[in-house]
N, CA, C and O atoms as a MOPAC input file, in Angstrom:
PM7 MOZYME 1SCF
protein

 N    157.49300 1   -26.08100 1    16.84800 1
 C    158.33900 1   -25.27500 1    16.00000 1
 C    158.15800 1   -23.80300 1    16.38700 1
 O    157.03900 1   -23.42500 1    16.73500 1
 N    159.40400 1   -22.77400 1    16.34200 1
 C    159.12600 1   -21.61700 1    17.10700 1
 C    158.49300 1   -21.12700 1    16.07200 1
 O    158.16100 1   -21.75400 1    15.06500 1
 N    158.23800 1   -19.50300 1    16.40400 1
 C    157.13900 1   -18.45000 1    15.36400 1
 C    158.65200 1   -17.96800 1    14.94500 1
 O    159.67100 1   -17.91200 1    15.63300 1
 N    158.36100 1   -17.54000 1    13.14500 1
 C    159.62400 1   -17.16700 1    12.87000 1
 C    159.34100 1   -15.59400 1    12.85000 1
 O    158.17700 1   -15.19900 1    12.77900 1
 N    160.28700 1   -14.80300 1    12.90500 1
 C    160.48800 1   -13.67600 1    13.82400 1
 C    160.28800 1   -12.26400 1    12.09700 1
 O    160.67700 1   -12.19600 1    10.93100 1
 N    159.35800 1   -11.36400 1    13.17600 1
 C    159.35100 1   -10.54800 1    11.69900 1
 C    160.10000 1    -9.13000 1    11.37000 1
 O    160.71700 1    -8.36000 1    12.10400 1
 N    159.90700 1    -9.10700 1    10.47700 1
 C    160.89300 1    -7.71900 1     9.66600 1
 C    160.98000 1    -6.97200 1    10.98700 1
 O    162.08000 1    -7.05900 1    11.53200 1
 N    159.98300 1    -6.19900 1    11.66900 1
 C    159.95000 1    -5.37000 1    12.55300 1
 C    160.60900 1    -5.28300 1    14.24300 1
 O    160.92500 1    -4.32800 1    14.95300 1
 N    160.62700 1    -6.89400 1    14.46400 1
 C    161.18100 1    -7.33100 1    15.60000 1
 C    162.84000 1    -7.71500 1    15.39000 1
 O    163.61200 1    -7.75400 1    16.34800 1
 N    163.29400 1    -8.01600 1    13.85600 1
 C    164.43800 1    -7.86600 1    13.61300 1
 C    165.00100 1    -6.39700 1    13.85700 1
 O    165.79800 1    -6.13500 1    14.75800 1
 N    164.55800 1    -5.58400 1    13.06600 1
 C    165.23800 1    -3.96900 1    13.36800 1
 C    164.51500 1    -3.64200 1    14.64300 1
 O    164.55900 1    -2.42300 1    14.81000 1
 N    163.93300 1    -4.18800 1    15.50700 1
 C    164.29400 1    -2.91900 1    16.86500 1
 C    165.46400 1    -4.33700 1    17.70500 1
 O    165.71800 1    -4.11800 1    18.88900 1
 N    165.83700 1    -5.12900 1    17.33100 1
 C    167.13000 1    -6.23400 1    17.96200 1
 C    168.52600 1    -5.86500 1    17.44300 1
 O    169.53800 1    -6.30800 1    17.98700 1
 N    168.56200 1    -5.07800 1    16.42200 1
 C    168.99000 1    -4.25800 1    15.89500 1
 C    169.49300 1    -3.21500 1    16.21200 1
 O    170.71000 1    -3.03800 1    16.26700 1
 N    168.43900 1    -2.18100 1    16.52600 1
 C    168.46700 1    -1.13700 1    17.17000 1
 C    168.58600 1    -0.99900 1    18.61900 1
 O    168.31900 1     0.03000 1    19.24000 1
 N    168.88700 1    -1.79300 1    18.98200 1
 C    168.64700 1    -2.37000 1    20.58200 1
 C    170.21900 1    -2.65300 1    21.11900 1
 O    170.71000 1    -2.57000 1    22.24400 1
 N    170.83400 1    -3.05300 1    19.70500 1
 C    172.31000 1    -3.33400 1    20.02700 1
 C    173.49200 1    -2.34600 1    19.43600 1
 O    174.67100 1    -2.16600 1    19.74000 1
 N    172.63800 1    -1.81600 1    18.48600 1
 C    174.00100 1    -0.87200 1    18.08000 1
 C    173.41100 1     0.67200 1    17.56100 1
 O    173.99600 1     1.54900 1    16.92600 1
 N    172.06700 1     0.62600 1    18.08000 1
 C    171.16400 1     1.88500 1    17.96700 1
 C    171.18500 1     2.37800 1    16.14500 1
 O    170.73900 1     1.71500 1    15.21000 1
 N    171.90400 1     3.83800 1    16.08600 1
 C    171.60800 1     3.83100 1    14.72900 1
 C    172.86200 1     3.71000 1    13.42400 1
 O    172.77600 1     3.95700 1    12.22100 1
 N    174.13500 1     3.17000 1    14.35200 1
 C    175.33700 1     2.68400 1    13.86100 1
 C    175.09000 1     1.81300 1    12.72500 1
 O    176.05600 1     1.45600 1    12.05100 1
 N    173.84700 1     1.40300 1    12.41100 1
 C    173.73100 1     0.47900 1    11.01000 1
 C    172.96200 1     0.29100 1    10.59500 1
 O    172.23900 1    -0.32500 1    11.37800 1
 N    172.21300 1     0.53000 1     9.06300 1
 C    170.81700 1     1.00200 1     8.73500 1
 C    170.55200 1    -0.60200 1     8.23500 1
 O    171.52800 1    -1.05500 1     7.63900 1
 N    169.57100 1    -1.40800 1     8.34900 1
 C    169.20900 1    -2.76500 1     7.46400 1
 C    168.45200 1    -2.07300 1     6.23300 1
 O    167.57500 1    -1.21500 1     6.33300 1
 N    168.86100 1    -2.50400 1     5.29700 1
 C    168.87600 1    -2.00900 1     3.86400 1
 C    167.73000 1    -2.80000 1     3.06700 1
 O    167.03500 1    -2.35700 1     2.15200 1
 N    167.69700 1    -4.48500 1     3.82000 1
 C    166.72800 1    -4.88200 1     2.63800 1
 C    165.99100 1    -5.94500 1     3.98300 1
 O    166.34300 1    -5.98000 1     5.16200 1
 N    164.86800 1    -6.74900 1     3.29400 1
 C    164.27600 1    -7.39400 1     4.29100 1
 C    164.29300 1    -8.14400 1     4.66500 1
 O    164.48000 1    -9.09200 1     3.90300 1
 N    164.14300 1    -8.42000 1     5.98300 1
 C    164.74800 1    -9.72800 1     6.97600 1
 C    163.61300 1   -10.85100 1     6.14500 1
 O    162.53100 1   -10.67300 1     5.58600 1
 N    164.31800 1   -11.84000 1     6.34700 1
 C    163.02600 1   -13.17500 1     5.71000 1
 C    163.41300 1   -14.34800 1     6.64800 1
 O    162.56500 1   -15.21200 1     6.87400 1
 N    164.75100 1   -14.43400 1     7.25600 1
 C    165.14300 1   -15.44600 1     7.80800 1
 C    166.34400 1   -15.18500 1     8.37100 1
 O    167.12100 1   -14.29100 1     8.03600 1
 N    166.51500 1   -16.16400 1     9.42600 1
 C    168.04100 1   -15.91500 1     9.99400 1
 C    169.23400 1   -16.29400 1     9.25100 1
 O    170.30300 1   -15.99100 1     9.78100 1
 N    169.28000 1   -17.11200 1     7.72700 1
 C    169.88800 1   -17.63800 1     7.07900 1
 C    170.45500 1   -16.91500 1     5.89900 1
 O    171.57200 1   -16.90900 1     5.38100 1
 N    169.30400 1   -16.29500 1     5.63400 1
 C    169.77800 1   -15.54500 1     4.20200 1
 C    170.25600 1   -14.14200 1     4.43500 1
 O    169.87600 1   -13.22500 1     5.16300 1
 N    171.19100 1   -14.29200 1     3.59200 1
 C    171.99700 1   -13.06000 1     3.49100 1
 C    170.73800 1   -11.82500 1     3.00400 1
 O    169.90800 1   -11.91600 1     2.09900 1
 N    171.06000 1   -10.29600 1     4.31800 1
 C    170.84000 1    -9.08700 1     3.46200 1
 C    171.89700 1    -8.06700 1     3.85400 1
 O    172.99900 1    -8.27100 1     4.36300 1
 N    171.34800 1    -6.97900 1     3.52100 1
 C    172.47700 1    -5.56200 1     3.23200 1
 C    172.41700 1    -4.88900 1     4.42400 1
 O    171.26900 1    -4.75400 1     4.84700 1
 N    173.36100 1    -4.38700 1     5.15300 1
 C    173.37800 1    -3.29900 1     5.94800 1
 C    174.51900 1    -2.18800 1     5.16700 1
 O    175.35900 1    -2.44900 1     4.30600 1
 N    174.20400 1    -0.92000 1     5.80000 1
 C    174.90500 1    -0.16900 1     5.72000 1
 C    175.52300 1     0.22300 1     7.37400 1
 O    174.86000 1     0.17300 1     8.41000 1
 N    176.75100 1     0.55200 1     7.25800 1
 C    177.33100 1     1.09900 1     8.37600 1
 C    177.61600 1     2.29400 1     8.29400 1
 O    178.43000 1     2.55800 1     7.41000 1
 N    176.99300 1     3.69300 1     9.30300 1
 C    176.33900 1     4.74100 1     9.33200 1
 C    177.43100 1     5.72600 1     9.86400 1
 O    177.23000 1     6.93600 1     9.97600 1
 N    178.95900 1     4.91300 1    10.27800 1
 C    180.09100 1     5.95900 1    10.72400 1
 C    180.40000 1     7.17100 1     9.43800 1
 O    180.04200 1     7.16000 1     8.26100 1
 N    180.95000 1     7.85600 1     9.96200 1
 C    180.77200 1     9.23100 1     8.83200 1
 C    182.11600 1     8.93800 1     7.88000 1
 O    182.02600 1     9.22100 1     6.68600 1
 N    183.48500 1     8.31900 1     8.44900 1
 C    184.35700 1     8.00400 1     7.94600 1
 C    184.49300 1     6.67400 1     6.74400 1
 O    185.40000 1     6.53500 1     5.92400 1
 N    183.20800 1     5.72700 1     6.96300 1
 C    182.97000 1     4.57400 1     6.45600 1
 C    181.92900 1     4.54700 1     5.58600 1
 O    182.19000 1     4.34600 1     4.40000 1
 N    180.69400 1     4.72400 1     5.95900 1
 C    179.54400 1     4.18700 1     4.52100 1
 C    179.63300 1     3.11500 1     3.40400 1
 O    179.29100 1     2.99500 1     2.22800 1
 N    180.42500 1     2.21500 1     4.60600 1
 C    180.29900 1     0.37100 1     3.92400 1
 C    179.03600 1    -0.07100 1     3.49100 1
 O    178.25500 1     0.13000 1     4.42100 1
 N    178.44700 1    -0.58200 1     2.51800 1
 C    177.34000 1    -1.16000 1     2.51100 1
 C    177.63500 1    -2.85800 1     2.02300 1
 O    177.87400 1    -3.31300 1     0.90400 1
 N    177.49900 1    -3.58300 1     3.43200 1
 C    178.15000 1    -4.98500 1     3.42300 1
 C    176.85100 1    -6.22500 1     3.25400 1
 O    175.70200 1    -5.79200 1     3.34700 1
 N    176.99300 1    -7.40000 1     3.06500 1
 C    175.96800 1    -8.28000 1     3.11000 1
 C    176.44800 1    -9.20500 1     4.60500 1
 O    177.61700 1    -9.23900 1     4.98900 1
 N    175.47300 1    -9.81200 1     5.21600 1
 C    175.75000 1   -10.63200 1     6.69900 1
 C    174.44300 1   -11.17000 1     6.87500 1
 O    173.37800 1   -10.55400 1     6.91800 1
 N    174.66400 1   -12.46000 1     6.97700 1
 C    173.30100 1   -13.37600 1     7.68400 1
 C    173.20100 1   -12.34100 1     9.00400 1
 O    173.94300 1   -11.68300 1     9.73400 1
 N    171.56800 1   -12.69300 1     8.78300 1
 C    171.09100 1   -11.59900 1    10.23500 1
 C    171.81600 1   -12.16900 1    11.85000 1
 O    172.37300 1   -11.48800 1    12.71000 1
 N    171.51400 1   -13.81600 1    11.82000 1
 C    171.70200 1   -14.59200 1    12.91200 1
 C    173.54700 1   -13.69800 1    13.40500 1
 O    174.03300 1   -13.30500 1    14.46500 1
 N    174.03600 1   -13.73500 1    11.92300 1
 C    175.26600 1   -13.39300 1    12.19600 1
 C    175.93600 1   -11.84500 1    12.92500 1
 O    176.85700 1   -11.56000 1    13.69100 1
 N    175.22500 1   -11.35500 1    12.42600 1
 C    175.07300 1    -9.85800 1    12.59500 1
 C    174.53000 1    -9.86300 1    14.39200 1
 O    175.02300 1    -9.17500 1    15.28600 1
 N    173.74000 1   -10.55600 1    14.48200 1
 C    173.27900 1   -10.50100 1    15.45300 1
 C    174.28400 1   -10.58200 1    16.94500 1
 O    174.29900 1    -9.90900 1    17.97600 1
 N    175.26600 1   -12.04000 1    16.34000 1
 C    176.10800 1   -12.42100 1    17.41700 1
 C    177.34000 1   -11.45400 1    17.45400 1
 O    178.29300 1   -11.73900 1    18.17900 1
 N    177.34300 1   -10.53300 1    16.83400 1
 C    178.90200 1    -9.51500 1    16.43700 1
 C    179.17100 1    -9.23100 1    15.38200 1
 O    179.86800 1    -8.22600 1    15.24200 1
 N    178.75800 1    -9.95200 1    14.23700 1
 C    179.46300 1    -9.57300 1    12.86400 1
 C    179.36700 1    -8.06100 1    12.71300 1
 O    178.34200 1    -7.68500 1    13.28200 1
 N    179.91200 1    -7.23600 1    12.26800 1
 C    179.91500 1    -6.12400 1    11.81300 1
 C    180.45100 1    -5.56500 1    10.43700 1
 O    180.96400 1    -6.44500 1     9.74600 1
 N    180.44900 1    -4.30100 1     9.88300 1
 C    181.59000 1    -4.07500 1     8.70700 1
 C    183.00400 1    -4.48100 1     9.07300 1
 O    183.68600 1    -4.46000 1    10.09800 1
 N    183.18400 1    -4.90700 1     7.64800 1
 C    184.44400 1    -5.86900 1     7.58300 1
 C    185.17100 1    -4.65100 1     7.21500 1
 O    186.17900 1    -4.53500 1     7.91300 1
 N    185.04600 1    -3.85300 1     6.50500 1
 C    185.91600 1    -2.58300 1     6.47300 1
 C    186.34100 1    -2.58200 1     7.59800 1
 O    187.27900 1    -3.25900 1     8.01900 1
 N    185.50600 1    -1.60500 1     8.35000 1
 C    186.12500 1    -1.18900 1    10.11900 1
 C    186.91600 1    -2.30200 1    10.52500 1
 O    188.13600 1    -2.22200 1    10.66700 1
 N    186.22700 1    -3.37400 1    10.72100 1
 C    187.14100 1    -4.80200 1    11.16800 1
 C    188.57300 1    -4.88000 1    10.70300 1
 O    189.34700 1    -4.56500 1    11.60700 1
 N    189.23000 1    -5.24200 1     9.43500 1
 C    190.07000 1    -4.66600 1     8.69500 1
 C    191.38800 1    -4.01100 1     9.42700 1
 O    192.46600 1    -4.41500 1     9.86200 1
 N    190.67900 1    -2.77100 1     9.31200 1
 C    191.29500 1    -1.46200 1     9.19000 1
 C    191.99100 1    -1.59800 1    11.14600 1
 O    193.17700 1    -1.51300 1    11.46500 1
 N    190.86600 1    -1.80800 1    12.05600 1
 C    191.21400 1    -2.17900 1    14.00000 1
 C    192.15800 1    -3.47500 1    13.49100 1
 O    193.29200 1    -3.57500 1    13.95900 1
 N    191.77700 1    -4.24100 1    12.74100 1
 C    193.24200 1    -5.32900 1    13.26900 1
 C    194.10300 1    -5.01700 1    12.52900 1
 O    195.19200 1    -5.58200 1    12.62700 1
 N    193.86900 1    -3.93200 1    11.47000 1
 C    195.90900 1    -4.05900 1    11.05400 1
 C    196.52500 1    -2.99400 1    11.96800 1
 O    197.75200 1    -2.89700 1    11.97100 1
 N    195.86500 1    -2.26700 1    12.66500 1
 C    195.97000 1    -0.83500 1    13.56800 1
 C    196.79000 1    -2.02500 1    14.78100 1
 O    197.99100 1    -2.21500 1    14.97700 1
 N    195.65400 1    -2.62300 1    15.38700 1
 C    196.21700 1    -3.72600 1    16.77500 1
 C    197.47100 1    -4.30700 1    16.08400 1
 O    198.42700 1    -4.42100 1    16.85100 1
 N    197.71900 1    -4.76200 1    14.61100 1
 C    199.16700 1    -5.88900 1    14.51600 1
 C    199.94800 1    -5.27100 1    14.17300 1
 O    200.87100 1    -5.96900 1    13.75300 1
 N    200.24400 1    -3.67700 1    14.05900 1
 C    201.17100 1    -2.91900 1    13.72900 1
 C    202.14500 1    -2.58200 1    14.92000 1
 O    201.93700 1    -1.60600 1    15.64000 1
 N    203.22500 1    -3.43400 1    15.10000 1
 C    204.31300 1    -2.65800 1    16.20800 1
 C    205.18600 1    -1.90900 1    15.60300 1
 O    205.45700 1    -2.01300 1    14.40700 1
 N    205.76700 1    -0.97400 1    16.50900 1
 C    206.41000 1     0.15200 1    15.97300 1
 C    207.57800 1    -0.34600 1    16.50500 1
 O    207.33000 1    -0.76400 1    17.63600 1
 N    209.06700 1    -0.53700 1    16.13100 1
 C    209.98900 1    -1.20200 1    17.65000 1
 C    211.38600 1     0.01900 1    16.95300 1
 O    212.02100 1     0.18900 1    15.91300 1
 N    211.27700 1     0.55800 1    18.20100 1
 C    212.50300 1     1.75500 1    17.68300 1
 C    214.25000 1     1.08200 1    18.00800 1
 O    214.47500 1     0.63900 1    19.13400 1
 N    214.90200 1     1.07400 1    17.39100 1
 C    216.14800 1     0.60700 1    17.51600 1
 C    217.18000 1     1.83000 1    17.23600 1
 O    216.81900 1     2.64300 1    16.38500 1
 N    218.29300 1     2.01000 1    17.80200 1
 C    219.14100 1     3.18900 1    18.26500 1
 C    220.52600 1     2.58200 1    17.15600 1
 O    220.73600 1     1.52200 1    16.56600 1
 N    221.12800 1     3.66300 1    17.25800 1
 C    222.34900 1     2.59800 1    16.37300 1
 C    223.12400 1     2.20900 1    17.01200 1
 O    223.90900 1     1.30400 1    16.72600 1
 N    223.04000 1     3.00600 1    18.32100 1
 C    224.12500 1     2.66500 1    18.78400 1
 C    224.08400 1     1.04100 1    19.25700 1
 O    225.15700 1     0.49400 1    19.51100 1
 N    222.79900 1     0.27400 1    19.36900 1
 C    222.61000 1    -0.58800 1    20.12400 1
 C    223.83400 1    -1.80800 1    19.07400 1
 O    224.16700 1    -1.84100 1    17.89000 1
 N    224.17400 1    -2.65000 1    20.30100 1
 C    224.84600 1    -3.56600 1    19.36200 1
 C    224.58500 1    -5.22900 1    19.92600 1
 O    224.29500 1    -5.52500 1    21.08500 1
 N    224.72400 1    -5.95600 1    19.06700 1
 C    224.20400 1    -7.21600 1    19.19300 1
 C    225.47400 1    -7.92300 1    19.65600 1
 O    225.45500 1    -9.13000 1    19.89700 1

């Protein structure tokens, strides 16, 4: 059975991937249970919950997330009057 991994080796895996873009708020205990990050952009100051495992593989604030895909599914499509069908 592996060694399960501690508070300290979680935040520098952490810090290793997104430096200081996201503060861990409460304490790692497991890869399962949900804790708090905050996300440290100046425009945002989300404070979200995410399994660590999850966080780990990409999860990020769901705000920011959000906000980039309605930005990406927004087309703009200009039509003239003159155009005719």
């Amino acid at each position: 059975m592996p060694r399960q991994k501690t508070h300290e080796e979680f935040l520098q895996q952490v810090f290793d991937l997104v430096e200081d873009e996201y503060t861990v708020l409460e304490s790692y205990q497991r890869t399962a249970t949900k804790i708090s990050f905050k996300h440290n952009l100046e425009n945002c100051g989300n404070i979200f919950m995410v399994r660590p495992a999850d966080f780990l593989r990409g999860t990020r604030c769901p705000k920011c997330y959000l906000q980039s895909r309605g930005s990406k599914n927004s087309v703009i499509t200009e039509v003239s009057i003159n155009d005719t069908y």
